[in-house]
NUFIPA-341851 format. One record per residue: residue in one letter; x negated, y, z of N, C-alpha, C in turn; chain; residue number from 1. Coordinates in steps of 0.05 Angstrom, whole numbers, always signed. Layout:
% residues N
{residu=A	npx=X	npy=Y	npz=Z	capx=X	capy=Y	capz=Z	cpx=X	cpy=Y	cpz=Z	chaine=A	num=NUM} .
...
***
This chain:
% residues 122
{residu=X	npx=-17	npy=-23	npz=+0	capx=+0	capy=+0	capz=+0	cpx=-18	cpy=+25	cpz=+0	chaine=A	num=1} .
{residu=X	npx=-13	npy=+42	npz=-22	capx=-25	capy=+63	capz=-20	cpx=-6	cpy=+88	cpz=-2	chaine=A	num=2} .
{residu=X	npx=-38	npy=+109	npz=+24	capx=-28	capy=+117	capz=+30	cpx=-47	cpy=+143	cpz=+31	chaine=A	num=3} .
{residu=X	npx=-33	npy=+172	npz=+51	capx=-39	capy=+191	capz=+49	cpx=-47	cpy=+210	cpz=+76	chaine=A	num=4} .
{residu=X	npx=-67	npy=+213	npz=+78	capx=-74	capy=+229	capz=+105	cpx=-37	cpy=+240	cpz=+115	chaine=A	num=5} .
{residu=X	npx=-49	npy=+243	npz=+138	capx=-22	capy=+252	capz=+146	cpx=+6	cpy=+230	cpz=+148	chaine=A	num=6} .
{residu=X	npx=+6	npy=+217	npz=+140	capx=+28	capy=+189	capz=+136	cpx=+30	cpy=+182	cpz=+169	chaine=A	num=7} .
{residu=X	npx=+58	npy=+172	npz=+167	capx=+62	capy=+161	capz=+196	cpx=+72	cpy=+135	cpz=+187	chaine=A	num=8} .
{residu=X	npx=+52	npy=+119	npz=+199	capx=+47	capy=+80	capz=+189	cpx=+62	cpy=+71	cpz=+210	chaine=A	num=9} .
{residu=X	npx=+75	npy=+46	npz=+206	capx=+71	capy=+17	capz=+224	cpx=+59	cpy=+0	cpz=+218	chaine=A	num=10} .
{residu=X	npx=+45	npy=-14	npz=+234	capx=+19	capy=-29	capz=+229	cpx=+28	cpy=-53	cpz=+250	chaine=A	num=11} .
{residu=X	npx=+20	npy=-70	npz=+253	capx=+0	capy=-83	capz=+282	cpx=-26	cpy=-74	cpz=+294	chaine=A	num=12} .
{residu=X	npx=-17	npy=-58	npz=+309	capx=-42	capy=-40	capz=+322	cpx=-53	cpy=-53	cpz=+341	chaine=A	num=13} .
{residu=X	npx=-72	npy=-66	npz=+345	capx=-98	capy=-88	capz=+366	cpx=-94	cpy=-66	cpz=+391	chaine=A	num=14} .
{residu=X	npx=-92	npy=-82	npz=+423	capx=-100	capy=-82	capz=+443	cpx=-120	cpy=-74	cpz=+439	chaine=A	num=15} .
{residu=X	npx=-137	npy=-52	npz=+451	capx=-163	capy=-41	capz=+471	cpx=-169	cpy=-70	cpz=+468	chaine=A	num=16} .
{residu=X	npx=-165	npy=-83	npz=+493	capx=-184	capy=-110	capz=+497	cpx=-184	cpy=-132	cpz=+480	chaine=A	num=17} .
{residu=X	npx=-173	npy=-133	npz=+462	capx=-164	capy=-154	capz=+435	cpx=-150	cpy=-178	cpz=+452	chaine=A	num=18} .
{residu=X	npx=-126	npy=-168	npz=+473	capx=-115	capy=-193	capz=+472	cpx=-98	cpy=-196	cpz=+459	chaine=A	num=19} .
{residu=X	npx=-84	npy=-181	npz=+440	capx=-61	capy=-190	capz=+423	cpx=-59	cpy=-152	cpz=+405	chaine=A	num=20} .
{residu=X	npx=-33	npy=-155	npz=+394	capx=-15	capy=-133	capz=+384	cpx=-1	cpy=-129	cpz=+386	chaine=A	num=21} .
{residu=X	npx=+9	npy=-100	npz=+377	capx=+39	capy=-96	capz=+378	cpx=+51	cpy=-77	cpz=+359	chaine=A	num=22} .
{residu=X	npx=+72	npy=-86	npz=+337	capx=+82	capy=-71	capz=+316	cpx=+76	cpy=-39	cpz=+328	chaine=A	num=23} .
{residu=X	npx=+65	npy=-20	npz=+318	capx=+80	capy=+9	capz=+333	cpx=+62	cpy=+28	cpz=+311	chaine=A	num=24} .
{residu=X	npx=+78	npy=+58	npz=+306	capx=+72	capy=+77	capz=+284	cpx=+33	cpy=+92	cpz=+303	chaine=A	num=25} .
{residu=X	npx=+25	npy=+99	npz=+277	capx=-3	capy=+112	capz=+271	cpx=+4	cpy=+123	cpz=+257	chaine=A	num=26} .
{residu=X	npx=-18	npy=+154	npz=+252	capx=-18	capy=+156	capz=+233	cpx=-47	cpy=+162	cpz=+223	chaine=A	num=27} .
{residu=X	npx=-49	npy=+168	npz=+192	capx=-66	capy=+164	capz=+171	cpx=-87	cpy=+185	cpz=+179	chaine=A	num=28} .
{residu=X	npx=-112	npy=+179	npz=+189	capx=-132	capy=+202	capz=+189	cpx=-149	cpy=+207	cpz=+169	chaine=A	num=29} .
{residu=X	npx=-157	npy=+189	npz=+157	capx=-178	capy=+190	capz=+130	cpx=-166	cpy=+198	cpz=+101	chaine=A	num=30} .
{residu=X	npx=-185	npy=+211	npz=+93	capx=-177	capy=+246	capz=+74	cpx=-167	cpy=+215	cpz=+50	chaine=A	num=31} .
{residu=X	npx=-143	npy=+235	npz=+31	capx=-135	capy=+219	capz=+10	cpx=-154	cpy=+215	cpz=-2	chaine=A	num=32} .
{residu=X	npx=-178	npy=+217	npz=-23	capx=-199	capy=+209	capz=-34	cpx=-207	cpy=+183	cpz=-27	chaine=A	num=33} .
{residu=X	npx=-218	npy=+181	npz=-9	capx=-216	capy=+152	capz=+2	cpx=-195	cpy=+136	cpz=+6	chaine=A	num=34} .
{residu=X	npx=-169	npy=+136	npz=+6	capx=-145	capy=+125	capz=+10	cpx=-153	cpy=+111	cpz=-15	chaine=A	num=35} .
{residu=X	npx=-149	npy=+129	npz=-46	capx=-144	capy=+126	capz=-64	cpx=-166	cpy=+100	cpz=-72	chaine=A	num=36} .
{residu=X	npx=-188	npy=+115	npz=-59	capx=-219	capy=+82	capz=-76	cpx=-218	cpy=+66	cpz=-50	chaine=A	num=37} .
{residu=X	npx=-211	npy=+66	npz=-26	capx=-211	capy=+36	capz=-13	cpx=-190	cpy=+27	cpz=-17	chaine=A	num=38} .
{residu=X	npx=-194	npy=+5	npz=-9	capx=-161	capy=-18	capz=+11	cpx=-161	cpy=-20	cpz=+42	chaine=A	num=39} .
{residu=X	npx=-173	npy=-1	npz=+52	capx=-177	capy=-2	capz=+78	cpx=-172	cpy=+29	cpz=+85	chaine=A	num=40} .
{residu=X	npx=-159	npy=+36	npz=+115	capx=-158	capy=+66	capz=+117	cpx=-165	cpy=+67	cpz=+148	chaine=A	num=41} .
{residu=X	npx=-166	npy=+90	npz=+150	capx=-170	capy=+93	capz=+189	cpx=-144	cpy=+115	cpz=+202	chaine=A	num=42} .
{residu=X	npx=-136	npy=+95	npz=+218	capx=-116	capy=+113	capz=+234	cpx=-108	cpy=+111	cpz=+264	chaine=A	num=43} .
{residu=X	npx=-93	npy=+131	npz=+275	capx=-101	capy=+136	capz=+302	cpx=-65	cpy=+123	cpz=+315	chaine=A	num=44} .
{residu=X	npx=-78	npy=+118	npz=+343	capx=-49	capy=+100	capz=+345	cpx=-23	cpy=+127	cpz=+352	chaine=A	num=45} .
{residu=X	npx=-2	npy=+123	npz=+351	capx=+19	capy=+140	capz=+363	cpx=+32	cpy=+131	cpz=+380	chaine=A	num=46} .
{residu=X	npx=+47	npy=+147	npz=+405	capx=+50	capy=+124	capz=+429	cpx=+74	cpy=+140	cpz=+443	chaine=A	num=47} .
{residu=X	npx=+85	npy=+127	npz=+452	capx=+113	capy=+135	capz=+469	cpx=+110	cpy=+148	cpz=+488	chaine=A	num=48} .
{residu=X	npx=+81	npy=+148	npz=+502	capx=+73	capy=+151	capz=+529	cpx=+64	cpy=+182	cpz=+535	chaine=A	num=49} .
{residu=X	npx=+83	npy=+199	npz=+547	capx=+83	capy=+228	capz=+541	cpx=+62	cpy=+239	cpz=+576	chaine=A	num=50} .
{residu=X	npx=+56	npy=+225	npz=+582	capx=+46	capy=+234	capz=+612	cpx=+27	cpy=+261	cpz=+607	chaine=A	num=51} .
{residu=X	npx=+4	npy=+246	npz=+587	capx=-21	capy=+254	capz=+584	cpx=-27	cpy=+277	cpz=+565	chaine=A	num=52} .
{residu=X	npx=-3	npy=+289	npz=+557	capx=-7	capy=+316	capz=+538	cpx=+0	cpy=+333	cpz=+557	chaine=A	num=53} .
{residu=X	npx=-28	npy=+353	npz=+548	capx=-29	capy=+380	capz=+565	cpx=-41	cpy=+376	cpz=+586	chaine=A	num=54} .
{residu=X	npx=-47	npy=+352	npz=+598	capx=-67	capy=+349	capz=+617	cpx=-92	cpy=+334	cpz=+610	chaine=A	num=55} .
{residu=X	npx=-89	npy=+317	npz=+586	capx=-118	capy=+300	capz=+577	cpx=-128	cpy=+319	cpz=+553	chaine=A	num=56} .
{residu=X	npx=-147	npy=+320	npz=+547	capx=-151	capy=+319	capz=+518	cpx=-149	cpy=+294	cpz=+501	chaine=A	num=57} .
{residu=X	npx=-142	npy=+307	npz=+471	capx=-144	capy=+275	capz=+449	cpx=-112	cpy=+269	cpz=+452	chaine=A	num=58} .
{residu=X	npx=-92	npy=+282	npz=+464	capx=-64	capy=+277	capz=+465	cpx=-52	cpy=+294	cpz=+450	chaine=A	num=59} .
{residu=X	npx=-41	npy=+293	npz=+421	capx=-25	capy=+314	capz=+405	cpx=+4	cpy=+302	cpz=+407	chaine=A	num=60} .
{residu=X	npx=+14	npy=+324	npz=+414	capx=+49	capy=+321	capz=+424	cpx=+62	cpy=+316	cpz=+387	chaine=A	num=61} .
{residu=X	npx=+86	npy=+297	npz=+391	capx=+95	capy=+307	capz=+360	cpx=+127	cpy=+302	cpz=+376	chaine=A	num=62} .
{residu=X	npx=+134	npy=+326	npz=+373	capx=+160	capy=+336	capz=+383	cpx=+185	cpy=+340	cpz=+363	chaine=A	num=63} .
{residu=X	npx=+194	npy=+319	npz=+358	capx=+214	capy=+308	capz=+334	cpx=+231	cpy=+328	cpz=+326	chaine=A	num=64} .
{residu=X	npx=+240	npy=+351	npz=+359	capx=+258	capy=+369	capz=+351	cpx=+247	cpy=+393	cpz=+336	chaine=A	num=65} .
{residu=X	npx=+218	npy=+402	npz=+340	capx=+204	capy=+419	capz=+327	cpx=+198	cpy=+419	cpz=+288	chaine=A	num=66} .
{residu=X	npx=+198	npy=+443	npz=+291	capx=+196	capy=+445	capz=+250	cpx=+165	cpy=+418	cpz=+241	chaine=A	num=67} .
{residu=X	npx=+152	npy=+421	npz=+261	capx=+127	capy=+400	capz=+252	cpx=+135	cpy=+372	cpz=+267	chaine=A	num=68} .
{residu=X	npx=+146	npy=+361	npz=+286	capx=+144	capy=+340	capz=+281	cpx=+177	cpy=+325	cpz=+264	chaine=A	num=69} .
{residu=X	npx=+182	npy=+348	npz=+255	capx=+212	capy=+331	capz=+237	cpx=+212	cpy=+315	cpz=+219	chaine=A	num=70} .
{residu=X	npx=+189	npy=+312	npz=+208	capx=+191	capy=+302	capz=+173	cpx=+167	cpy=+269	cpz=+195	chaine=A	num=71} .
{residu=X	npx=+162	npy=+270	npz=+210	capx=+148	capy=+243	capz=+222	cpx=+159	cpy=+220	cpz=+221	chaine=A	num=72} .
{residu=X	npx=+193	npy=+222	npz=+218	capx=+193	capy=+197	capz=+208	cpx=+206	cpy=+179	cpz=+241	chaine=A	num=73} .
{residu=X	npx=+194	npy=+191	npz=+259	capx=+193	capy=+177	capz=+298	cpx=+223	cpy=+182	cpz=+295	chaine=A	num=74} .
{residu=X	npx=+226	npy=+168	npz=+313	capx=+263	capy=+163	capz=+327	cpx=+259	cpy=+185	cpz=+349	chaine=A	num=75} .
{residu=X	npx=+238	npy=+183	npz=+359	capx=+235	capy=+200	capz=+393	cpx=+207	cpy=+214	cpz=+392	chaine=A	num=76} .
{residu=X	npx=+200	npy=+232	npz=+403	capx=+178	capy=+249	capz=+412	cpx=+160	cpy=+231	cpz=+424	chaine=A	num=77} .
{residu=X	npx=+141	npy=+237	npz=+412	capx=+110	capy=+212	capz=+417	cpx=+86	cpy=+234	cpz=+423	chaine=A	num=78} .
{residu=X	npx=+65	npy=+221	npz=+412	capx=+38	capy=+233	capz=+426	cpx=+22	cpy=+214	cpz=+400	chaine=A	num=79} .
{residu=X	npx=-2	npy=+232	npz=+397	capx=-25	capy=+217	capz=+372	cpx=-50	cpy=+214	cpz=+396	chaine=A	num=80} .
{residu=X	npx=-54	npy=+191	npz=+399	capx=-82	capy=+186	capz=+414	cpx=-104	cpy=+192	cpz=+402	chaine=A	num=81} .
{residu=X	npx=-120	npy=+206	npz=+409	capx=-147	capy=+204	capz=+388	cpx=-166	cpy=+185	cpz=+394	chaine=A	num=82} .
{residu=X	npx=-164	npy=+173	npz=+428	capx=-182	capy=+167	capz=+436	cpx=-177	cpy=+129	cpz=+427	chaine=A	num=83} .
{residu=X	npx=-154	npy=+127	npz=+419	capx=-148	capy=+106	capz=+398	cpx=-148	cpy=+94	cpz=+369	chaine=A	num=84} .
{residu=X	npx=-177	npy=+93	npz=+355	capx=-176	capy=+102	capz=+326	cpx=-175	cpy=+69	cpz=+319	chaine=A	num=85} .
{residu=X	npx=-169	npy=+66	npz=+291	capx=-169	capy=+39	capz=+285	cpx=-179	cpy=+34	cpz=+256	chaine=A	num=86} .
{residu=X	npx=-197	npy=+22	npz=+244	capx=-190	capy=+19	capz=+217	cpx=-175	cpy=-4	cpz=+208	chaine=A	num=87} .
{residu=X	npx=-163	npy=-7	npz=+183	capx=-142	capy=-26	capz=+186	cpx=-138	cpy=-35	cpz=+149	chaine=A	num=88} .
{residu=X	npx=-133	npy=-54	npz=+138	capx=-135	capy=-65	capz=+99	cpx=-108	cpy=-47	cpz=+101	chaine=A	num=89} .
{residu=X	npx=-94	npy=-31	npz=+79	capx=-71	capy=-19	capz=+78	cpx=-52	cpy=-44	cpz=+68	chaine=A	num=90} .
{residu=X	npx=-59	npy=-66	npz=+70	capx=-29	capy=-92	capz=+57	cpx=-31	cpy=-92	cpz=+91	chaine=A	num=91} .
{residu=X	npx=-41	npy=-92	npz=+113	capx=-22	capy=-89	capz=+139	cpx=-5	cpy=-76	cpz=+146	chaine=A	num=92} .
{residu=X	npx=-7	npy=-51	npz=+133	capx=+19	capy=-42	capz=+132	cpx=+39	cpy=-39	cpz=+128	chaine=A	num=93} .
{residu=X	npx=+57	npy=-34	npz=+153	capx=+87	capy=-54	capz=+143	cpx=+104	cpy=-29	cpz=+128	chaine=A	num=94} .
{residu=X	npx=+104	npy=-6	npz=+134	capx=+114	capy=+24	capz=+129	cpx=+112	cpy=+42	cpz=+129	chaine=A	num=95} .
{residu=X	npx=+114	npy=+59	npz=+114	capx=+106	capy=+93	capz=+124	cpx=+145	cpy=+94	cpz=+120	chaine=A	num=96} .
{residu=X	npx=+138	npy=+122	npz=+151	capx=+164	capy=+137	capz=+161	cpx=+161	cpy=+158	cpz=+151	chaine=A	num=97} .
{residu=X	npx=+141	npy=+171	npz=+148	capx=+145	capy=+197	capz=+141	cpx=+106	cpy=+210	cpz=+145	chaine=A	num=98} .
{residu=X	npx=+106	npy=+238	npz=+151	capx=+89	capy=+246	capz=+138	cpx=+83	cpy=+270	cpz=+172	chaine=A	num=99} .
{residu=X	npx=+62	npy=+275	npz=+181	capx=+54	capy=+299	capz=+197	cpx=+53	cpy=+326	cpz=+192	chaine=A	num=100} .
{residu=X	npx=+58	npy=+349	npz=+194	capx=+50	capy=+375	capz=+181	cpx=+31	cpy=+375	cpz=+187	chaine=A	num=101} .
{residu=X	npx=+23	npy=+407	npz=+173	capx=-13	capy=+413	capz=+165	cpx=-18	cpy=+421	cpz=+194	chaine=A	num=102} .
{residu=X	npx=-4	npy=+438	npz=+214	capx=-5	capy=+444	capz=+234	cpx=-14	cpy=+422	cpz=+247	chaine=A	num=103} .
{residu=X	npx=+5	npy=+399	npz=+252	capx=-4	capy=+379	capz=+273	cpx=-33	cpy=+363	cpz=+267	chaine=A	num=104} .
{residu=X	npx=-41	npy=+364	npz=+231	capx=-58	capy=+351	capz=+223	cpx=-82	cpy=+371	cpz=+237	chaine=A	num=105} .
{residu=X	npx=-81	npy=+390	npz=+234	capx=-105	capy=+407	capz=+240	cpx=-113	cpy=+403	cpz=+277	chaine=A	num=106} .
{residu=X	npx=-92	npy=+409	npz=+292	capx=-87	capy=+400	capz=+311	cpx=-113	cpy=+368	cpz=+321	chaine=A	num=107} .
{residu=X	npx=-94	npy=+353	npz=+309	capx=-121	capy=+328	capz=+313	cpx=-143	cpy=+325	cpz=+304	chaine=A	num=108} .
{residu=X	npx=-148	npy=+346	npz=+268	capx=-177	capy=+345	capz=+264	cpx=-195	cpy=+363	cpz=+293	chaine=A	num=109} .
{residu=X	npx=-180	npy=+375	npz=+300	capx=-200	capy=+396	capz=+328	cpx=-201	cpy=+373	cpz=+339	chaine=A	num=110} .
{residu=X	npx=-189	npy=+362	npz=+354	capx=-183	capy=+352	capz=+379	cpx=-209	cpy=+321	cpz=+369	chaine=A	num=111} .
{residu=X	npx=-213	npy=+314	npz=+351	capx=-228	capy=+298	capz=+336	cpx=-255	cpy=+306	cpz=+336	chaine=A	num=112} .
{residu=X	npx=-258	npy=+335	npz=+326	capx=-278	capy=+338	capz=+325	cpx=-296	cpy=+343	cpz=+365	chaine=A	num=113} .
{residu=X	npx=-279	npy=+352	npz=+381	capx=-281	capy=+357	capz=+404	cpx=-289	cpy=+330	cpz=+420	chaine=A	num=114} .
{residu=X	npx=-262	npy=+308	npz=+417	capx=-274	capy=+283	capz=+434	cpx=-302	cpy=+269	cpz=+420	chaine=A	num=115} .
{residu=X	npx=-296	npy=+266	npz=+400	capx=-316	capy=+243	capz=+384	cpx=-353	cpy=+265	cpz=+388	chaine=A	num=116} .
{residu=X	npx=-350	npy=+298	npz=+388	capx=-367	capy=+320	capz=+397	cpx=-388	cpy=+312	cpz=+370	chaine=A	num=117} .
{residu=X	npx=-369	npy=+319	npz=+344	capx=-383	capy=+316	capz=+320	cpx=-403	cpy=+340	cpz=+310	chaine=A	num=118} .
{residu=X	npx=-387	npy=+365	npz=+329	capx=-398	capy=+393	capz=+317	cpx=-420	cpy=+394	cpz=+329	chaine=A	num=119} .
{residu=X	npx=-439	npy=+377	npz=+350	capx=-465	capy=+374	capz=+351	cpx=-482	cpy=+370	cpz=+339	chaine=A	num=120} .
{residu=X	npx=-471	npy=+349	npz=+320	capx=-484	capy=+332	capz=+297	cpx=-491	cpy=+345	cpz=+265	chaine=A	num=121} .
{residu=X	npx=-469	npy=+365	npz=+270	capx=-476	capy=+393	capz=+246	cpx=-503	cpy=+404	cpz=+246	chaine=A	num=122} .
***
């Protein structure tokens, strides 16, 4: 399945500890260019679990009722982990819902560049 930065996937997203999976939406972090020449993409998990925005870093709110997270595709207001990245063949994927705005995308390139502390490496 071809897909597109920004895309909100369902996958089988791997346990932290690899004891199993569980169906649940990500979305697409790696720029379309690469989408287009691999079969493999990298994406970050999305999660139900609202505790940790605004108090962790690497937590981007996607707030279903807001102009940016509407077109996502979520049933309910989630959270993008950063500190959860995955790469994954795109035939695991079972669906795209929908799509992130540029806002929220920008949002996790910072927050990306901040945890992972790439702007050192410049």
């Amino acid at each position: 399945m071809k897909v597109q930065r920004g895309d909100v996937v369902f996958l089988e997203f791997p346990f932290s500890d690899g004891s199993g999976a569980k169906v649940r939406p990500a979305v697409v972090l790696q720029s379309d260019r690469e989408n287009q020449r691999l079969t493999s993409t990298v994406v970050s998990m999305i999660s139900g679990s609202l505790n940790l925005v605004g108090r962790e870093p690497g937590h981007i709110l996607i707030d279903i009722q807001s102009e940016d997270g509407r077109h996502s595709g979520l049933k309910y207001s989630s959270v993008v982990n950063i500190h959860s990245i995955y790469s994954v063949h795109t035939d695991r994927i079972e669906r795209v819902s929908g799509t992130l705005s540029e806002n929220l995308l920008r949002q996790i390139a910072e927050q990306l560049l901040e945890t992972l502390d790439l702007s050192s490496l410049v």
